[in-house]
Rosetta silent file (secondary structure, phi, psi, omega in degrees, C-alpha in Angstrom):
SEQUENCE: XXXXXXXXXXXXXXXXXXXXXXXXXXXXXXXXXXXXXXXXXXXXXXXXXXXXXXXXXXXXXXXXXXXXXXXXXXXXXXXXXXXXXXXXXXXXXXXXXXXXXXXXXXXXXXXXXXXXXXXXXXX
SCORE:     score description
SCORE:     0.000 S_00000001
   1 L     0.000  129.476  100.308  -16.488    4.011   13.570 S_00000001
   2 L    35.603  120.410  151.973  -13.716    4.827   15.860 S_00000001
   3 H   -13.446  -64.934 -177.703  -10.167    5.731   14.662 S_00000001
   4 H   -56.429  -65.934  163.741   -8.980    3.168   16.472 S_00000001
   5 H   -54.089  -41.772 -178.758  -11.299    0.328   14.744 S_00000001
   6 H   -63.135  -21.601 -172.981  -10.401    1.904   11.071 S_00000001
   7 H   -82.403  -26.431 -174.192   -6.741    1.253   11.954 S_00000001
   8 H   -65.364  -43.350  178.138   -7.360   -2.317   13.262 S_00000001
   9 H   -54.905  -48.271 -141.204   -9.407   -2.840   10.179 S_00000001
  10 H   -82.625  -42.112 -158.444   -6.934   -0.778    7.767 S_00000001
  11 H   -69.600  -35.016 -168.938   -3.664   -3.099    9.061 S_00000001
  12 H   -79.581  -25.879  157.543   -5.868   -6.796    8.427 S_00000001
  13 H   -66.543  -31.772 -170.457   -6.627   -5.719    5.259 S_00000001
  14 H  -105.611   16.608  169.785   -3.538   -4.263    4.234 S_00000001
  15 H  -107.763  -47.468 -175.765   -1.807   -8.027    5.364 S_00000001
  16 H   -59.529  -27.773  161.948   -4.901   -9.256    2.615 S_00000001
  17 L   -63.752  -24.392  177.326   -3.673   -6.684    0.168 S_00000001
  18 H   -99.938    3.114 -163.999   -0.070   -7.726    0.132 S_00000001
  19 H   -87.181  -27.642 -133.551   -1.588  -11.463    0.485 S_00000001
  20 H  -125.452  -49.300  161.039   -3.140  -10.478   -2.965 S_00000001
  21 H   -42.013  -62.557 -178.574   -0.256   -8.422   -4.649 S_00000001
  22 H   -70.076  -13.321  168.809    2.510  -11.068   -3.730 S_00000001
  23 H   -73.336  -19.258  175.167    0.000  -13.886   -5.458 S_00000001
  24 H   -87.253  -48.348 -178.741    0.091  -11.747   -8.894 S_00000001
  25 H   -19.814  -90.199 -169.774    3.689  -11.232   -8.247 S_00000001
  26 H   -35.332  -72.623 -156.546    4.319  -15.056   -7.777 S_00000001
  27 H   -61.123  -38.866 -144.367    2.206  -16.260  -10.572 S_00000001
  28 H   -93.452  -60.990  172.599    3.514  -13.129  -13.303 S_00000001
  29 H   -74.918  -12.134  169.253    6.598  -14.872  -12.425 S_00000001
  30 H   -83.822  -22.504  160.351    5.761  -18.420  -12.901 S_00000001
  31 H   -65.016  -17.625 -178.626    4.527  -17.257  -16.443 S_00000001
  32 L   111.284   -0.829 -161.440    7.914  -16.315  -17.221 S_00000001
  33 L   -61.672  153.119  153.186    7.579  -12.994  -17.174 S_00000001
  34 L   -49.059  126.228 -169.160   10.483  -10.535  -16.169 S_00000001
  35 H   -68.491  -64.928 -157.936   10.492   -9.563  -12.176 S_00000001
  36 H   -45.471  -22.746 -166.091   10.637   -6.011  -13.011 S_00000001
  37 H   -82.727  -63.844  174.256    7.546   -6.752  -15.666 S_00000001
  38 H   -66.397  -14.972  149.063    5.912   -8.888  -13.160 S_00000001
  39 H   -60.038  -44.266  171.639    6.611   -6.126  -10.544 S_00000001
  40 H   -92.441  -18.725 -174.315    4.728   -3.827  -12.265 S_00000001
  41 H   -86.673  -36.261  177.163    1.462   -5.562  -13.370 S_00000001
  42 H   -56.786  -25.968 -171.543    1.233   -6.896   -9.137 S_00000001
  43 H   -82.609  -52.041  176.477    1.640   -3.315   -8.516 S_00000001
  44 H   -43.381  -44.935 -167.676   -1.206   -2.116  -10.828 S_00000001
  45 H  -111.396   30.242  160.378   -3.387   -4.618   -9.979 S_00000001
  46 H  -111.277   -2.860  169.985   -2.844   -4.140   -6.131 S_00000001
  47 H   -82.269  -45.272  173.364   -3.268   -0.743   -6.219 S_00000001
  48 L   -98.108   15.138  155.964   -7.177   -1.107   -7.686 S_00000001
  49 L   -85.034  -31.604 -160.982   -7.292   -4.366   -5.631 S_00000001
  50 H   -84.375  -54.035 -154.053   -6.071   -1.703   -2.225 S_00000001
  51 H   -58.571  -33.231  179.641   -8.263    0.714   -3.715 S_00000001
  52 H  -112.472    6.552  168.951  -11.615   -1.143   -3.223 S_00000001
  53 H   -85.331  -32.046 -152.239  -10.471   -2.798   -0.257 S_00000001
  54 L  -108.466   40.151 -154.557   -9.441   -0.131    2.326 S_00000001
  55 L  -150.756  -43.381 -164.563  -11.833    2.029    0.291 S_00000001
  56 L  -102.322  -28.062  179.458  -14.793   -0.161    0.957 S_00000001
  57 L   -95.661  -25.210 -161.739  -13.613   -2.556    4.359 S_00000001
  58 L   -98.283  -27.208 -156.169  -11.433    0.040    5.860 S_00000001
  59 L  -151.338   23.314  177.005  -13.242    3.480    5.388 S_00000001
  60 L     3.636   63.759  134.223  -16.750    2.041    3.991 S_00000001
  61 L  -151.733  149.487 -171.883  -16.883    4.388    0.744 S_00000001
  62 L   -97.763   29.907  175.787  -17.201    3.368   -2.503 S_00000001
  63 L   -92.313  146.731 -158.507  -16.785    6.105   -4.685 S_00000001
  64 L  -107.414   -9.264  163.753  -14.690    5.350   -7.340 S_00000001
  65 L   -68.125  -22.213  160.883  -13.706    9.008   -8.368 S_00000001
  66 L   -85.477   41.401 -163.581  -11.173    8.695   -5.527 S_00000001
  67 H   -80.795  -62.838 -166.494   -8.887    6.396   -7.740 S_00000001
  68 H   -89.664   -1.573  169.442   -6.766    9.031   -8.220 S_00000001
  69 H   -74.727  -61.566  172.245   -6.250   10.796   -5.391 S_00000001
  70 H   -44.458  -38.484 -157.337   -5.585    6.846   -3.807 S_00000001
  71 H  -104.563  -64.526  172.178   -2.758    6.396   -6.669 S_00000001
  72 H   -22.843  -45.428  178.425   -1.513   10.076   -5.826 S_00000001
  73 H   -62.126  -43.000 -161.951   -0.825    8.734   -2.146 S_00000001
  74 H   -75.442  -10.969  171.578    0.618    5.470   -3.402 S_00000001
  75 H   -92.447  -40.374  157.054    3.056    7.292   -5.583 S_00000001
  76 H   -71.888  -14.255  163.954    3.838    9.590   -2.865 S_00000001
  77 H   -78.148  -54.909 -178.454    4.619    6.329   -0.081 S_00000001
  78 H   -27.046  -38.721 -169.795    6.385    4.965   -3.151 S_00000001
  79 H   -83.765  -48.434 -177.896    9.076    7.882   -3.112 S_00000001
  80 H   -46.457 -102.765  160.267    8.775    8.317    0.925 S_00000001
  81 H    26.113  -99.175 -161.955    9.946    4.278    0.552 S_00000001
  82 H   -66.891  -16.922  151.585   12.746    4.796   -1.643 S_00000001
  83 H   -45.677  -76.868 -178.078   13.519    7.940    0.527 S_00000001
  84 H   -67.210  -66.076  172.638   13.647    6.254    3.852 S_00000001
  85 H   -27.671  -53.347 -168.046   15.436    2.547    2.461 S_00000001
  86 H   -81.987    2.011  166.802   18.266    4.751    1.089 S_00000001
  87 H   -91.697  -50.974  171.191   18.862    6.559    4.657 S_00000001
  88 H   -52.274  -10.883 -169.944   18.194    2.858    6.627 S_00000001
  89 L  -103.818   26.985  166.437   20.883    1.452    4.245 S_00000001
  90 L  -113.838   18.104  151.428   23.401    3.591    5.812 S_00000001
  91 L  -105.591  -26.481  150.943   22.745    1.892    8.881 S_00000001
  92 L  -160.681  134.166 -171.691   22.202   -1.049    7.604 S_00000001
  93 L   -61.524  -24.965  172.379   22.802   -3.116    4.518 S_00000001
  94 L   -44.767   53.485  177.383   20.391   -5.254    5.006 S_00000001
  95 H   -17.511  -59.131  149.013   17.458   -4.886    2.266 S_00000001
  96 H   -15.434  -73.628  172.067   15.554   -7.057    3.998 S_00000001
  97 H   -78.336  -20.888 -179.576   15.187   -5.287    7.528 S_00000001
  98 H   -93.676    2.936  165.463   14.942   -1.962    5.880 S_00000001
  99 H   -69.413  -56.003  146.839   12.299   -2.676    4.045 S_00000001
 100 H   -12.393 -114.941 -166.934   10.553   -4.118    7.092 S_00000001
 101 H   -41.224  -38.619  136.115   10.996   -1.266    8.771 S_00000001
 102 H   -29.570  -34.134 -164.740    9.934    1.114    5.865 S_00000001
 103 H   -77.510  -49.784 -178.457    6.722   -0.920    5.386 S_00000001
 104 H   -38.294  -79.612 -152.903    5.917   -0.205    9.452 S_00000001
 105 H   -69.365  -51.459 -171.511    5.905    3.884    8.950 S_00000001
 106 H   -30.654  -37.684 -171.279    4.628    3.696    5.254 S_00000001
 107 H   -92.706    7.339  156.694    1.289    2.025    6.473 S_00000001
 108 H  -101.239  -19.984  162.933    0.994    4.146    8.972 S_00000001
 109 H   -68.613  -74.572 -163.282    1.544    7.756    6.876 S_00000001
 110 H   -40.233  -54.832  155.134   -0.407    5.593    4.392 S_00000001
 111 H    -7.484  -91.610  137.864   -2.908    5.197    6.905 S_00000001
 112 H    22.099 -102.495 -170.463   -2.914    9.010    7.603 S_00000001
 113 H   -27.748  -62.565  174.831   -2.680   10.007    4.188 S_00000001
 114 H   -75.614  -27.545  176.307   -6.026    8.010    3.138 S_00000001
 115 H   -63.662  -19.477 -162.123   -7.808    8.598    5.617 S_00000001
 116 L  -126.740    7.516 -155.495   -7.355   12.521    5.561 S_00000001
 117 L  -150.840  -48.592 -163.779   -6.523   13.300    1.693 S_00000001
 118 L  -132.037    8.215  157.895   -8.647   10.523   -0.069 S_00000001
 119 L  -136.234   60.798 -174.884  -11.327    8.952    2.241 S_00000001
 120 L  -105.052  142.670 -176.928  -12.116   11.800    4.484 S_00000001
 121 L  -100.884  147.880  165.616  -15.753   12.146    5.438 S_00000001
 122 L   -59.740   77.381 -162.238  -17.546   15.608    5.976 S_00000001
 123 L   -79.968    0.000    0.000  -18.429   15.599    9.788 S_00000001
């Protein structure tokens, strides 16, 4: 498979993964739960939701010893994130677009990242 196909694959997946995050979100909060509470259990279980998705649709291996390497990246976009948002908010206040625009390079270093650090094949 092609570069090119794993990214078209990696981005329709990673709109089913946030399809699939923001529904635990959503629900975590119609239980009553705290957002910050309900923040954290969508992220946990969208991380081993991302994990067997892009792991198995994007970059077709299943080994499951590369859990932690995958949650090493996602803790390193996490910071990159919170990195870049506080330099976009001195251009703009707007939470909203810079998060947008932070998701845009995050999936593509995330891209990157997995592809080269925790689902790289031996050619």
């Amino acid at each position: 498979m092609s570069s090119k196909e794993e990214l078209v694959r990696y981005i329709l997946v990673g709109i089913l993964n946030t399809l699939f995050s923001y529904l635990w979100y959503a629900i975590f909060i119609t239980l009553g739960l705290r957002y910050p509470l309900a923040l954290l259990f969508s992220t946990v279980l969208g991380v081993l939701f991302n994990f067997k998705t892009f792991g198995k649709l994007v970059f077709k291996n299943s080994n499951n010893q590369l859990i932690f390497k995958f949650i090493g990246v996602y803790t390193f976009l996490y910071f990159f994130n919170i990195t870049l948002i506080g330099f976009l908010k001195q251009i703009s206040t707007d939470l909203y677009i810079t998060g947008f625009i932070s998701i845009i390079f995050s999936a593509g270093l995330g891209f990157v990242l997995n592809k080269r650090l925790v689902f790289k094949r031996s050619y």
